[in-house]
C-alpha positions in Angstrom: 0.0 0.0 0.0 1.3 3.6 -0.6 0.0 6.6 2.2 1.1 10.2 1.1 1.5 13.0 3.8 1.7 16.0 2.6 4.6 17.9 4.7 6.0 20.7 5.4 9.1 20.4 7.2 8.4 17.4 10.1 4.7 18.4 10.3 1.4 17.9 8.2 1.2 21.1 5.8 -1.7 22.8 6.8 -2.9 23.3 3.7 -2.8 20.6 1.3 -3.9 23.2 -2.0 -0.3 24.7 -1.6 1.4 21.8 -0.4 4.8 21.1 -2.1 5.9 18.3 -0.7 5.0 14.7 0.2 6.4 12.0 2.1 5.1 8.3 0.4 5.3 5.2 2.9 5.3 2.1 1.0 4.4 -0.9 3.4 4.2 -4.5 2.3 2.0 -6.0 5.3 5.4 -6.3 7.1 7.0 -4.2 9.9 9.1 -3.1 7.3 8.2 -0.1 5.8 10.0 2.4 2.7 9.3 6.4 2.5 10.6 8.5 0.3 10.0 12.0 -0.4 8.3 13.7 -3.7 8.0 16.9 -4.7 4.3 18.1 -6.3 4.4 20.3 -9.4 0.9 20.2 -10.1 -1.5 22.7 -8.7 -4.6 22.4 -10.5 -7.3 20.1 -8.9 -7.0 17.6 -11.7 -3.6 17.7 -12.4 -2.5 16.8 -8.8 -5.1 14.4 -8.5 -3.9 12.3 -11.6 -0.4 13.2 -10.2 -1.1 11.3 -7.4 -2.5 8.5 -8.9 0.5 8.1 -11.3 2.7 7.9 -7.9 -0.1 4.9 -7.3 -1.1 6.3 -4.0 -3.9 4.9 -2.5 -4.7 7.0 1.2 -3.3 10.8 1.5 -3.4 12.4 4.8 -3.4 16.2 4.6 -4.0 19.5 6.7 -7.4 21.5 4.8 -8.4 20.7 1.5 -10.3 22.7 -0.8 -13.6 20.7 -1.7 -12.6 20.6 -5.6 -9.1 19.3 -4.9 -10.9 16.9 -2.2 -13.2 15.4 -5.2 -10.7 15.6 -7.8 -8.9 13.0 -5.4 -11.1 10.9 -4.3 -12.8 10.3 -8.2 -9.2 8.6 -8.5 -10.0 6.3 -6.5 -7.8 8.0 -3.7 -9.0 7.7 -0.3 -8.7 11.4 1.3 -7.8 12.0 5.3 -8.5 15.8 5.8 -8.0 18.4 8.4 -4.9 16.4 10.0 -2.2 18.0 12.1 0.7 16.9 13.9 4.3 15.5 13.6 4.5 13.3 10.5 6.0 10.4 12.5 3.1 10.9 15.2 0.3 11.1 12.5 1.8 7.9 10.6 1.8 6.5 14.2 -1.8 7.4 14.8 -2.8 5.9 11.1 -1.6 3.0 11.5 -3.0 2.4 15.1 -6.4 3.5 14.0 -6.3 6.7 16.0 -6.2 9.6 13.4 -9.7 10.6 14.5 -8.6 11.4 18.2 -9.2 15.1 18.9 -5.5 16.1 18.5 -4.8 15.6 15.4 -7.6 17.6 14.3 -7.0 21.6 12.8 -7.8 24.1 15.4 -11.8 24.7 14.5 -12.3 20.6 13.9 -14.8 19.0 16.5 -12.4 16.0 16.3 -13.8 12.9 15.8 -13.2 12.8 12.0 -15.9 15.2 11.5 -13.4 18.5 9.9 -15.5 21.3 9.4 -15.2 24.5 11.4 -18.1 25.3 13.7 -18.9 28.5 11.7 -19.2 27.0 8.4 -22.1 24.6 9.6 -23.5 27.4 10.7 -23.4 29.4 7.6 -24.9 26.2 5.9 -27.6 26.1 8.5 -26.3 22.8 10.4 -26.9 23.2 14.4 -23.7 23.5 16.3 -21.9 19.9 16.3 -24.0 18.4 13.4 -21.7 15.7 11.4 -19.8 17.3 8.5 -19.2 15.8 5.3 -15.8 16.8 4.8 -14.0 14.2 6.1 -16.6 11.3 5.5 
């Protein structure tokens, strides 16, 4: 399996839109695991999207996301992990232990809980405080 991160120095980029690099962990089932780092060129939507897919990755983990990049991903068949912070060893950590929903790894303005939208948003788009977002379902 390949996982991107998009990074900026040891952390998650916050923004993924403007990201330039990524780190690509290639695992085999095994302990034994293989990252290297890649450079993106591509900053349209559907140009880093195919980008992606040429690199065959098949999870990215990012900060924010804009919606269109977010779909132009995911209709490759990508599977997308928003509104992620933290060290990139400590996220990778938190992936692979099934723990990248807990609270801290969410952006400031994330409910936690893999729901990724900030509280005013819902409320401009008339959701009650709390209500589950569809950002990072």
């Amino acid at each position: 399996m390949k996982l991107a991160l998009s990074v900026f120095k040891d952390c998650i980029s916050t923004v993924f839109d403007s990201a330039e690099q990524l780190i690509i962990v290639e695992t085999d089932g095994t302990a034994n695991s293989r990252k290297t780092a890649h450079k993106l060129f591509a900053a349209d939507p559907i140009k880093r999207a195919t980008e992606l897919k040429t690199l065959g990755v098949e999870v990215l983990i990012c900060g924010a996301i804009s919606r269109p990049m977010q779909s132009s991903i995911r209709s490759q068949g990508i599977a997308v992990h928003p509104f992620v912070r933290g060290a990139v060893e400590d996220v990778l950590s938190a992936y692979q232990n099934n723990r990248l929903a807990l609270p801290v790894f969410s952006l400031p303005g994330c409910r936690g809980k893999a729901d990724g939208c900030y509280r005013k948003q819902s409320r401009i788009r008339g959701q009650a405080p709390g209500a589950r977002c569809r950002w990072r379902s």
